[in-house]
C-alpha positions as a printed Julia matrix, in Angstrom:
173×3 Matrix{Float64}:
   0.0    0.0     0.0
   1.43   3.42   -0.92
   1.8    5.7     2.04
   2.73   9.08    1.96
   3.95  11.3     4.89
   3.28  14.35    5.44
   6.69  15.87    4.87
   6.75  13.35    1.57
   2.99  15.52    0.33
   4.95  18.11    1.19
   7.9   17.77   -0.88
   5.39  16.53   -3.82
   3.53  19.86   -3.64
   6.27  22.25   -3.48
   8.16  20.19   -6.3
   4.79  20.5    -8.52
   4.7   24.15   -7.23
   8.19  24.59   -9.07
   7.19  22.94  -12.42
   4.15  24.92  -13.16
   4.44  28.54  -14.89
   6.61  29.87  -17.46
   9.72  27.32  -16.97
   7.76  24.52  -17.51
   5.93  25.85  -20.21
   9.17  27.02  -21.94
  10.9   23.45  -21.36
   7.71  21.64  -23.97
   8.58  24.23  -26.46
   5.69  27.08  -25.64
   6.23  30.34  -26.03
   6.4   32.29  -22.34
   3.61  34.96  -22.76
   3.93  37.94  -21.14
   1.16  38.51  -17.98
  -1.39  41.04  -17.79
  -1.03  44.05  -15.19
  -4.52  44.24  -14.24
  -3.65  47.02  -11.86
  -3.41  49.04  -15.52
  -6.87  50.82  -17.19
  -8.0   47.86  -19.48
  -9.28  49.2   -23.25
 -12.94  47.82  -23.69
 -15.47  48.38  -26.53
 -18.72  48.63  -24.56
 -21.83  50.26  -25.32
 -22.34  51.39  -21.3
 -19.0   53.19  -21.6
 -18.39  55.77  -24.22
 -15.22  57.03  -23.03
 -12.95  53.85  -22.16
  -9.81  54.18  -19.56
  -7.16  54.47  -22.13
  -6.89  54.75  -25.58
  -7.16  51.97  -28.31
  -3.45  52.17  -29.28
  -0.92  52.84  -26.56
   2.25  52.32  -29.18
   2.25  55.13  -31.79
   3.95  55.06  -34.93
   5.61  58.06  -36.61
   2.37  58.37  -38.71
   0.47  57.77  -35.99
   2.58  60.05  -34.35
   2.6   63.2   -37.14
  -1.18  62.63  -37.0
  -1.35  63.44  -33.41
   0.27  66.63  -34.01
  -2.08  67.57  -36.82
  -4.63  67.16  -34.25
  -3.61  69.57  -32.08
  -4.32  72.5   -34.67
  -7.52  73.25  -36.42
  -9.64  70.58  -37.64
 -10.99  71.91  -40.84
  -7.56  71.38  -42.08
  -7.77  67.67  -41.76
  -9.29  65.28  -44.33
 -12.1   62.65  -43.99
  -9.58  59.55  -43.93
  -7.11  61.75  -41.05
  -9.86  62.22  -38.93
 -11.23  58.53  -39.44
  -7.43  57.44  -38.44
  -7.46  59.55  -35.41
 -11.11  58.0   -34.23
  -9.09  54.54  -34.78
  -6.19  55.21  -32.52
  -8.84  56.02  -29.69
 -11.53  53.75  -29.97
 -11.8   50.03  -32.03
 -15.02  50.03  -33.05
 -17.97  52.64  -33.88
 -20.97  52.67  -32.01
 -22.4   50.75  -35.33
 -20.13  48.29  -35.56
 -20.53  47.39  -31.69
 -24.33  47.32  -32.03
 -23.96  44.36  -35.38
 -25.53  41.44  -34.33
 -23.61  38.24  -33.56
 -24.13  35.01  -34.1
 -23.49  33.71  -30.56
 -27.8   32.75  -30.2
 -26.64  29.67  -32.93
 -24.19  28.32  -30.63
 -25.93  29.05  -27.51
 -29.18  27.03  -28.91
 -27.12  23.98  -30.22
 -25.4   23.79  -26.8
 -29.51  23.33  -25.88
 -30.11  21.24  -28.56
 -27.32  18.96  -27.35
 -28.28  18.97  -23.83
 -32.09  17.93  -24.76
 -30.71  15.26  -27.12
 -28.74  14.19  -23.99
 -31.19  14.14  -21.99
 -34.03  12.18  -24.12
 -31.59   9.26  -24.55
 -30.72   9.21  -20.71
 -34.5    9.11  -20.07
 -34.82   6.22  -23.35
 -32.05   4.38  -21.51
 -33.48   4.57  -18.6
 -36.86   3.69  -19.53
 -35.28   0.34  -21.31
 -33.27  -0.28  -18.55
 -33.42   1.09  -15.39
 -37.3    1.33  -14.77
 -39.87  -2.43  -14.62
 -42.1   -2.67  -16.8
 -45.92  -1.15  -16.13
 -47.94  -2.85  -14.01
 -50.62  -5.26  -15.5
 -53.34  -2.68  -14.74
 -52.12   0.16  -16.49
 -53.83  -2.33  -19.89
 -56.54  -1.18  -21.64
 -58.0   -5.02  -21.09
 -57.73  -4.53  -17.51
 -59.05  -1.07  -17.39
 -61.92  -1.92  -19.42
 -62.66  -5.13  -16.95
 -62.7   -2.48  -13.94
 -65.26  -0.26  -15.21
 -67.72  -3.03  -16.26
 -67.37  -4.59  -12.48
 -67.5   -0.86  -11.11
 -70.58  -0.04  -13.58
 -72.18  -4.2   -11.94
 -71.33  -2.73   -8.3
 -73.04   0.61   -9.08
 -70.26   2.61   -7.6
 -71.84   6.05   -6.8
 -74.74   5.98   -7.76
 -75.68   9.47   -7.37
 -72.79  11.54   -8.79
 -70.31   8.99  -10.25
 -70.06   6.22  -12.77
 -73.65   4.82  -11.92
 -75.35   7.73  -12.3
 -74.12   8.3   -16.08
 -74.54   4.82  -16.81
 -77.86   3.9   -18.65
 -78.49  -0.17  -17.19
 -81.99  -0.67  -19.48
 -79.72   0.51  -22.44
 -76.62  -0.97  -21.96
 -74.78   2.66  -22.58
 -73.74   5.61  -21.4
 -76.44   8.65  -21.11
């Protein structure tokens, strides 16, 4: 029987402590990818938030760059396509383009689909399988049988079965 100490878990933890992260990771032949600061203003495209934290591009170039300075003087001087480029270094997306439906309804209703095809065969198997087979009274023979010696005993006569029951006819009223 395998028995471990404490001091042997231990040992096993820390050593699997070591192995996971970027030096593992590096040693299969993965690229190490750089972490997120979170502490940082995130850039989101959201319709609640007009003005995100920062801006779309952090890392100018020197057109990007020149641009920027054209901003700072008077904006009838800049074209259509210079002021489109400056609205891109700020924001990713137009309030259009965030507001285009997606198509995440077709995945969410075949992830549905699936789980109700699932579910029918676990309730098929189980029906074949797991649950007897109906009792001998749940037949339409049976049932028949009980009605005709309920209908002989007039059961309820006033109200029930006896009372709809025609017994010069033979049928119900």
């Amino acid at each position: 029987m395998l028995r471990l100490t404490a001091s042997r878990v231990g040992s096993v933890l820390a050593r699997r402590a070591i192995l996971t992260g970027n030096a593992r990771m590096a040693s299969h032949g993965h690229e190490v990818i750089e972490t997120v600061d979170m502490s940082k203003p995130m850039y989101w495209d959201r319709l609640d938030i007009p003005l995100p934290d920062r801006p779309y591009k952090d890392e100018l170039t020197a057109a990007d760059k020149s641009l920027k300075q054209k901003e700072q003087g008077p904006w009838t001087q800049l074209t259509k396509e210079e002021k489109i480029a400056l609205y891109r270094l700020m924001f990713c997306q137009t309030y259009p383009e965030m507001k285009q439906p997606t198509e995440e309804w077709k995945t969410v209703m075949g992830g549905i689909f699936i789980f109700l095809g699932f579910t029918g065969l676990v309730v098929w198997w189980q029906s074949l399988y797991v649950y007897p087979p109906q009792p001998r009274t749940f037949g339409e023979e049976w049932q028949a049988k009980q009605l005709k010696r309920m209908l002989d005993m007039r059961v309820d006569p006033i109200e029930g079965f006896s009372a709809k029951w025609d017994y010069e006819k033979g049928q119900w009223k």
